[in-house]
C-alpha positions as CSV (number, residue, x, y, z in Angstrom):
1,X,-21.4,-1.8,-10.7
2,X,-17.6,-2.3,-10.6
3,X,-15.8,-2.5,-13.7
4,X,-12.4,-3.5,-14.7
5,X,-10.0,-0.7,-16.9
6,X,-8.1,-2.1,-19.6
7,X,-5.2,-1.6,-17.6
8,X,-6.0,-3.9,-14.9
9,X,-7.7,-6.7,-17.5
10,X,-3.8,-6.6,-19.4
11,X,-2.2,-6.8,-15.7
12,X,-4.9,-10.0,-14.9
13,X,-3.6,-11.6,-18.3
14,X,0.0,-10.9,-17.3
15,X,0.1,-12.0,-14.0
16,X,-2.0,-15.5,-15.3
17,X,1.0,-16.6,-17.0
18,X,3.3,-14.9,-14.3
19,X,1.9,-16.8,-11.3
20,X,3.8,-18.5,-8.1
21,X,2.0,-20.8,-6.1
22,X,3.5,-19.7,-2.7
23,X,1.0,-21.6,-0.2
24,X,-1.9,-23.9,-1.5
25,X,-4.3,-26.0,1.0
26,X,-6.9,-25.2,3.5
27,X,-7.0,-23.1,6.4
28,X,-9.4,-21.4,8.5
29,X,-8.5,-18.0,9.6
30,X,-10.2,-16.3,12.7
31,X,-9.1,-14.1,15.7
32,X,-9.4,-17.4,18.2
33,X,-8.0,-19.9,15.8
34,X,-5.3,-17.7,14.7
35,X,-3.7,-16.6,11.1
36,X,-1.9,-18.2,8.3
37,X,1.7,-18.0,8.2
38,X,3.9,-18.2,5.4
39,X,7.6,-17.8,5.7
40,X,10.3,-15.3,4.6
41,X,11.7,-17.6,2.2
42,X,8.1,-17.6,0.2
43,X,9.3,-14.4,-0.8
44,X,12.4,-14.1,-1.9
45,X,11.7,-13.5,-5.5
46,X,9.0,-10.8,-4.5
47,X,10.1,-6.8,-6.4
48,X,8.1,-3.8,-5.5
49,X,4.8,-3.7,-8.0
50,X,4.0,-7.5,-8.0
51,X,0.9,-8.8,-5.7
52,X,-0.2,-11.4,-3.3
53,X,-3.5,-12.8,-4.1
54,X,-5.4,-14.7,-1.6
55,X,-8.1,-17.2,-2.1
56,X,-10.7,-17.5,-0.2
57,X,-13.9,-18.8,1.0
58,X,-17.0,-18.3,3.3
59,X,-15.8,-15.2,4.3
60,X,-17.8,-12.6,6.8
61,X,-15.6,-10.0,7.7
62,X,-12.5,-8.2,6.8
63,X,-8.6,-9.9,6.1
64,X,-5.8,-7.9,7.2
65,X,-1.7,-8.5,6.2
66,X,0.6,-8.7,9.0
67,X,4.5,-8.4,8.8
68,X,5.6,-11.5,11.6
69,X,7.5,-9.3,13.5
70,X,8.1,-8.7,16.8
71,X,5.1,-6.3,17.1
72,X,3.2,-8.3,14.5
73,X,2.7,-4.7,12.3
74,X,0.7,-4.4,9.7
75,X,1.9,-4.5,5.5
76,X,3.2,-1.5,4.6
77,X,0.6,-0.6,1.9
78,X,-2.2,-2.5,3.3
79,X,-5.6,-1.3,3.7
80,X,-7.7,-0.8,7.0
81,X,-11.1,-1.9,6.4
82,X,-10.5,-4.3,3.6
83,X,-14.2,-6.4,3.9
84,X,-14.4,-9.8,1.8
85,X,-17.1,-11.8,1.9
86,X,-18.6,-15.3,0.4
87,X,-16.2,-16.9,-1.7
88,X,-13.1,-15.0,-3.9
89,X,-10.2,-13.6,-3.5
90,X,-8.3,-10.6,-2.5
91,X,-5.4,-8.5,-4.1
92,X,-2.5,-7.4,-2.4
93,X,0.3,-4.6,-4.6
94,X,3.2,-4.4,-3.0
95,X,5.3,-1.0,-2.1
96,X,9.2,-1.1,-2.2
97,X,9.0,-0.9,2.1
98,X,6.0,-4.1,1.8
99,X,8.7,-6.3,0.0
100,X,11.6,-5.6,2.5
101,X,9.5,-6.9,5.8
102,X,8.0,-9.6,3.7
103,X,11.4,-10.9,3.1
104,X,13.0,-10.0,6.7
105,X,9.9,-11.5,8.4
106,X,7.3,-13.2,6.2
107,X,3.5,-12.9,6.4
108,X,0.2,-13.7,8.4
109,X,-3.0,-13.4,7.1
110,X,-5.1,-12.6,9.7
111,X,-9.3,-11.7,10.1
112,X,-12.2,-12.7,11.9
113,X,-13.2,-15.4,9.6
114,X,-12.6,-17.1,6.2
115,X,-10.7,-20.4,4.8
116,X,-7.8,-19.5,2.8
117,X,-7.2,-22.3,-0.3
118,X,-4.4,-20.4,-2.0
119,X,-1.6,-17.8,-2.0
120,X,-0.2,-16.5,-5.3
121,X,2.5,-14.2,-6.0
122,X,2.0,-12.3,-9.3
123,X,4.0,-10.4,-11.8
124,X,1.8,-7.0,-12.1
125,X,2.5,-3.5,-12.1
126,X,5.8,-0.9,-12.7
127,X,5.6,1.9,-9.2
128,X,5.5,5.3,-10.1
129,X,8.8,7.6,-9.1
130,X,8.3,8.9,-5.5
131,X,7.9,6.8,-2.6
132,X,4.8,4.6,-2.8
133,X,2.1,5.0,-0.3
134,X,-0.1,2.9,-1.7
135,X,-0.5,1.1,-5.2
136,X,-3.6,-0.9,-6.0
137,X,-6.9,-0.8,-7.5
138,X,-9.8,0.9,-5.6
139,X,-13.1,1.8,-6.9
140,X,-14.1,5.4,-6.5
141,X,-17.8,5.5,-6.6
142,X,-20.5,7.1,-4.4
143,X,-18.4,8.5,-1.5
144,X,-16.2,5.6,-0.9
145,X,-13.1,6.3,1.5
146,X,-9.2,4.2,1.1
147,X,-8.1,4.0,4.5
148,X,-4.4,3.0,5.3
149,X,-2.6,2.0,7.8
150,X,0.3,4.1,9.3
151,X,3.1,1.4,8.3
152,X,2.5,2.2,4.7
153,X,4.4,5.6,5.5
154,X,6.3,5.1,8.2
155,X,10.1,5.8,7.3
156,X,9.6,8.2,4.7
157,X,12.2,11.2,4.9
158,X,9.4,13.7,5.5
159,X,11.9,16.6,5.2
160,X,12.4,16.0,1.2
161,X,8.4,15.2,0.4
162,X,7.1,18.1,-1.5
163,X,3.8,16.5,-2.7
164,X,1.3,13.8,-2.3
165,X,0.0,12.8,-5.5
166,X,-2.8,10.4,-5.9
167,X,-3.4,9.2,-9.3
168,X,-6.2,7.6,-10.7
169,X,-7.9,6.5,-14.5
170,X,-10.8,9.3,-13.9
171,X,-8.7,11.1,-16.8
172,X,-11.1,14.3,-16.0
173,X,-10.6,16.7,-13.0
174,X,-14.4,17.2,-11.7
175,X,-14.3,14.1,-9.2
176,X,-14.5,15.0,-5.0
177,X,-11.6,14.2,-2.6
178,X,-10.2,14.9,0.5
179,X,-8.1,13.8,3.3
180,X,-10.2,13.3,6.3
181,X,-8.7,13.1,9.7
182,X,-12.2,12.0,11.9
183,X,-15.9,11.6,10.6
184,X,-18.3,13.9,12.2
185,X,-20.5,16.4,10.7
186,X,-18.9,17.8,9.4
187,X,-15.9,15.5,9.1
188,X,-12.7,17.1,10.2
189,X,-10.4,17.0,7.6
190,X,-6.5,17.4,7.3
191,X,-6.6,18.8,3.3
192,X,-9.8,19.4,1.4
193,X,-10.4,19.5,-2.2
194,X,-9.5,23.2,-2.6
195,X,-5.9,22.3,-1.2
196,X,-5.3,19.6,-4.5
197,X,-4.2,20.6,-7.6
198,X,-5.8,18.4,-10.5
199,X,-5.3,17.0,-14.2
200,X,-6.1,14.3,-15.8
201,X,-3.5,11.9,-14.4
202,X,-3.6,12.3,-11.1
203,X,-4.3,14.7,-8.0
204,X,-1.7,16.6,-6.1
205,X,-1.2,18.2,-2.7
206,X,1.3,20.9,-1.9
207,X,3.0,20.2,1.4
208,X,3.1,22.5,3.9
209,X,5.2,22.1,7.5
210,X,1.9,21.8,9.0
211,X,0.6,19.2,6.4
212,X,4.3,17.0,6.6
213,X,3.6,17.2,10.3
214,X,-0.5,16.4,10.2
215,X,-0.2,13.4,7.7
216,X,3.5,12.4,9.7
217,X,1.9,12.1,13.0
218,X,-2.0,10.3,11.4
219,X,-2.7,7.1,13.4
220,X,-4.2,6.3,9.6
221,X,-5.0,8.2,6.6
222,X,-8.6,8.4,4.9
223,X,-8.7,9.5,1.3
224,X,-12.4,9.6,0.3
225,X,-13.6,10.2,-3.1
226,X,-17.1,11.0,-4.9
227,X,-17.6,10.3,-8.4
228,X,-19.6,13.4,-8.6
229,X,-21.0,13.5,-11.8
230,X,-18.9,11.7,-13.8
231,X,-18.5,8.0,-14.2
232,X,-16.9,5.9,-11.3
233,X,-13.1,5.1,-11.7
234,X,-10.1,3.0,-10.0
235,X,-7.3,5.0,-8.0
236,X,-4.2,3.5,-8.5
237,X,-1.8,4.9,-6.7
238,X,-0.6,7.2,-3.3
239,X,2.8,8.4,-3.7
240,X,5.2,11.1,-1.8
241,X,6.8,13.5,-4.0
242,X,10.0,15.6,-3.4
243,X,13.9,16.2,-3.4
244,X,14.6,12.2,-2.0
245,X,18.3,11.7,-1.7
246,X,19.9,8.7,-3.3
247,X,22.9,8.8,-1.3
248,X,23.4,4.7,-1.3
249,X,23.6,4.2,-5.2
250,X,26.3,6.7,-4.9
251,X,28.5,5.9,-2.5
252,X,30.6,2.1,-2.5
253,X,28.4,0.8,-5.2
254,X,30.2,-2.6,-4.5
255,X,30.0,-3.2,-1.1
256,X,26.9,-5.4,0.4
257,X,24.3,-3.5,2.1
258,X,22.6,-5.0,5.3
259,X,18.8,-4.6,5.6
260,X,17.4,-4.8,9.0
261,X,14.5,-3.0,11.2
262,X,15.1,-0.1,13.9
263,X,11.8,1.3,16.0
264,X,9.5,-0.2,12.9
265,X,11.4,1.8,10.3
266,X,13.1,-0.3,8.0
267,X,16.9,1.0,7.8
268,X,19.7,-0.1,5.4
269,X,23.2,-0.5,6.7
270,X,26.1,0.5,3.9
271,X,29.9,1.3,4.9
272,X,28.7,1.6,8.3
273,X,26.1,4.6,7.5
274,X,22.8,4.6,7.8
275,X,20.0,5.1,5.5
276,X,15.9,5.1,5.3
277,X,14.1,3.3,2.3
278,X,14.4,5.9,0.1
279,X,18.4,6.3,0.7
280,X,18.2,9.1,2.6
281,X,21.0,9.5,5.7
282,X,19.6,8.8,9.0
């Protein structure tokens, strides 16, 4: 059975009080009827580390978040095969690169079918220092796999990642995980459990060229973890580690930066230069 970590029953009890109402009726959402829609503007207050929260009911399937762009990608962040069913809601944490697109496009929740009564934007959670993958809450029981859409990290100065870290509350080191790049049997993987280094706060792979390249070039990544002995636990986080370049807090502090997107990779426009997400020169 699920349970809830201290941490996320203080982030539920801050986010109560912290709560926008940013859409509130009643909608049915399937692939023939379309999505709901909610505007740029809806999200103008949004900072990386807060979360949408959908309501929902009479679900059967799965919900997915779309950036309303011109290709209609998916949230940077988001999860593939995110199932809800009967009636409750789901939780959306929001990367730095998620809050961009939301506020240059807006968002459309999309799925095969559920009514949606409400859309909240909450107060919740402070990013750790890399770029963000991936911040949520996912339940790592018996052999359960996070899979995640390409968008999540797309942009990312690849060059200046050293490490993907993946923290969790196990707060031991004897869980299973790996990185599996297509099931079969056996599943071929792109970094097993051998290739992490692990403590209690989190686990962490080295990057090679040939991992940058392998988890660059992955149509999606699947993380999939086994409690093994030990009790079941949330991840929290998927976050790329390295020498990331700052280059846009230091130069012309004072002049306004332009945020627009180029070949689905958000860029930021500063004294004429260029730069990625993370500040990096492109």
């Amino acid at each position: 059975m699920k349970k809830i970590s201290l941490i996320a029953l203080f982030a539920a009890l801050v986010m109560s009080v912290n709560a926008t109402d940013i859409w509130t009726g009643s909608k049915h959402v399937s692939w023939s009827e379309g999505g709901l829609q909610i505007a740029a503007d809806q999200f103008a207050a949004a900072q990386p580390g807060n979360l949408i929260k959908v309501h929902f009911t009479g679900a059967t399937d799965g919900i997915e978040f779309k950036v309303m762009n011109a290709n209609f990608d998916h949230l940077a962040g988001s999860r593939e095969a995110a199932w809800i069913s009967g009636d409750g809601a789901f939780e959306q944490f929001l990367t730095q690169t998620a809050v961009d697109s939301l506020k240059a496009h807006g968002l459309e929740l999309i799925g095969a079918n559920f009514t949606c009564t409400k859309v909240e934007l909450l107060e919740s959670k402070t990013l750790k220092e890399g770029f963000t993958v991936w911040t949520g809450f996912f339940w790592a029981d018996d052999w359960k796999t996070l899979e995640l859409y390409k968008e999540g990290y797309a942009g990312v100065d690849w060059s200046k990642a050293t490490a993907l870290r993946i923290y969790s509350e196990a707060n031991r080191t004897d869980y299973f995980l790996q990185i599996v790049k297509a099931w079969g049997e056996p599943p071929v993987l792109t970094a097993s459990k051998d290739a992490f280094t692990i403590n209690n706060e989190y686990a962490e792979l080295p990057l090679t060229d040939e991992l940058r390249t392998e988890l660059k070039e992955s149509g999606h990544w699947m993380i999939q973890f086994n409690k093994e002995a030990g009790a079941a636990f949330n991840v929290t986080d998927i976050v790329l580690v390295g020498d990331f370049l700052t280059a846009i807090s230091n130069t012309a502090v004072e002049s306004k930066a332009v945020k627009f997107f180029e070949n689905g990779q958000l860029v930021i426009l500063k004294n004429g230069v260029k730069y990625n997400a993370l500040g990096a020169q492109l």
